[in-house]
NUDREN-220981 format. One record per atom (N, C-alpha, C): atom name; x, y, z. Coordinates in Angstrom, 3 decimals. Layout:
BEGIN
+------+----------+----------+----------+
! atom !        x !        y !        z !
+------+----------+----------+----------+
!   CA !        X !        Y !        Z !
...
+------+----------+----------+----------+
***
This chain:
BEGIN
+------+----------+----------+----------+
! atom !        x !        y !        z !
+------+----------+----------+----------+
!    N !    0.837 !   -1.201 !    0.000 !
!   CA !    0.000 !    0.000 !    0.000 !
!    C !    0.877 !    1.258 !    0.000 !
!    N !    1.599 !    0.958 !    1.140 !
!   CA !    2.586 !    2.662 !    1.029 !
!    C !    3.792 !    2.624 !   -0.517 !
!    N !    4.078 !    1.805 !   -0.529 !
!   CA !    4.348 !    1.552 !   -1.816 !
!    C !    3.918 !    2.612 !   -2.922 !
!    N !    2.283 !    2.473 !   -3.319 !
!   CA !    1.436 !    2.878 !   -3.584 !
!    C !    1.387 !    5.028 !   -3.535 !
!    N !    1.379 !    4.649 !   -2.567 !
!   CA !    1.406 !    5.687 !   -1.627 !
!    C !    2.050 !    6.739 !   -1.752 !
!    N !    3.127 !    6.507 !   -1.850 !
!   CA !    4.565 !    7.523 !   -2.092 !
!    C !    4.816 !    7.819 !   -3.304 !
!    N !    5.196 !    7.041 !   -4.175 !
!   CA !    5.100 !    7.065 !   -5.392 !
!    C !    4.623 !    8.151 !   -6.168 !
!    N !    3.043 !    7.845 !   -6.016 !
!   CA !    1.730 !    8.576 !   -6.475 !
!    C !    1.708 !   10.067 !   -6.231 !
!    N !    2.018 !   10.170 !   -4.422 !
!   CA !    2.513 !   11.420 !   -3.699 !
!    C !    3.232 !   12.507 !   -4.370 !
!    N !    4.501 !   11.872 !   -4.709 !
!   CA !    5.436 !   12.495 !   -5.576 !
!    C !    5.141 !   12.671 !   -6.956 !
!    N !    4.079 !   12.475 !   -7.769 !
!   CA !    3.858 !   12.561 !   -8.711 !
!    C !    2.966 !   13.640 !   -9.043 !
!    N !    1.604 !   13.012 !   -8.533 !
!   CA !    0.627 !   13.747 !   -8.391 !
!    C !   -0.523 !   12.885 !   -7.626 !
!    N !   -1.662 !   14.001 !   -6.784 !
!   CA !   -2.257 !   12.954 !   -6.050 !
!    C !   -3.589 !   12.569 !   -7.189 !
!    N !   -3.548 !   13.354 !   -8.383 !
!   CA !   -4.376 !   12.735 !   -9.250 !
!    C !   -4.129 !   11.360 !   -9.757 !
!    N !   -3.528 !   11.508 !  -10.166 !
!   CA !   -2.762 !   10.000 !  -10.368 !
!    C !   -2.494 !    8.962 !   -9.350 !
!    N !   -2.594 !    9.082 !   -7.948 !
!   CA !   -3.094 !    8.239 !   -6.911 !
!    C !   -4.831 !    7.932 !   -6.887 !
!    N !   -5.274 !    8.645 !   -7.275 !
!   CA !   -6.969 !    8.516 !   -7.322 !
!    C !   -6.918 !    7.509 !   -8.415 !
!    N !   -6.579 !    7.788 !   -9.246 !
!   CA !   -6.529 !    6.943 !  -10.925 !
!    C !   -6.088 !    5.568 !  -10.424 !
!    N !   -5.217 !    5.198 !  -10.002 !
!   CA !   -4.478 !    4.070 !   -9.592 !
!    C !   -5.482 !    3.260 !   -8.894 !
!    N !   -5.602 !    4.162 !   -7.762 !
!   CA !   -6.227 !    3.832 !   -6.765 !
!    C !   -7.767 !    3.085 !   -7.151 !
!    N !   -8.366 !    4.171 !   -7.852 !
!   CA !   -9.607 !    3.806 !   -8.537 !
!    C !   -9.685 !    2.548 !   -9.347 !
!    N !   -8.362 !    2.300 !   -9.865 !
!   CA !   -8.053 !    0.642 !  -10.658 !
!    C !   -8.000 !   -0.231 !   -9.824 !
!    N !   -7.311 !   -0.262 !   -9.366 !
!   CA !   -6.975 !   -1.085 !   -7.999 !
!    C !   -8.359 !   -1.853 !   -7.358 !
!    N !   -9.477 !   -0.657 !   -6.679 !
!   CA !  -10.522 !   -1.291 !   -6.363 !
!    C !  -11.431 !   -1.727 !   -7.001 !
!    N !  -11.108 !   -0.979 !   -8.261 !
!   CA !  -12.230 !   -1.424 !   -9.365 !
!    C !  -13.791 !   -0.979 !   -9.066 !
!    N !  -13.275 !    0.777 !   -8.974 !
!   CA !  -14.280 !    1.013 !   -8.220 !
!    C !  -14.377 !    2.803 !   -8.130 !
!    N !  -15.563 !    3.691 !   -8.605 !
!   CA !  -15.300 !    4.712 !   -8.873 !
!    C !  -14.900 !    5.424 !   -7.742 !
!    N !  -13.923 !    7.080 !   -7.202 !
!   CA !  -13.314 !    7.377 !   -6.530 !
!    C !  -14.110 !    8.629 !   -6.593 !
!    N !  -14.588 !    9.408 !   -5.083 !
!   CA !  -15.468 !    9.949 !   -5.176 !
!    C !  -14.409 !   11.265 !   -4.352 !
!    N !  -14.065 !   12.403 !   -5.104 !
!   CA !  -13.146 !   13.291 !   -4.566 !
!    C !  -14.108 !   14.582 !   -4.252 !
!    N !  -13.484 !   14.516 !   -2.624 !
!   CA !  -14.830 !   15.529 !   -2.165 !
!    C !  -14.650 !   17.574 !   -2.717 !
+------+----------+----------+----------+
***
């Protein structure tokens, strides 16, 4: 997960939502 985590962080946290959203297979609801 933090793996995940950091990565994404340093990138952008859009691109943690995106990931993230694959991952669960599952839409990501950004408040």
């Amino acid at each position: 997960i933090f793996e995940k985590i950091i990565p994404c962080a340093i990138i952008t946290p859009l691109d943690c939502f995106w990931e993230g959203s694959k991952l669960i297979d599952d839409p990501v609801h950004v408040p």
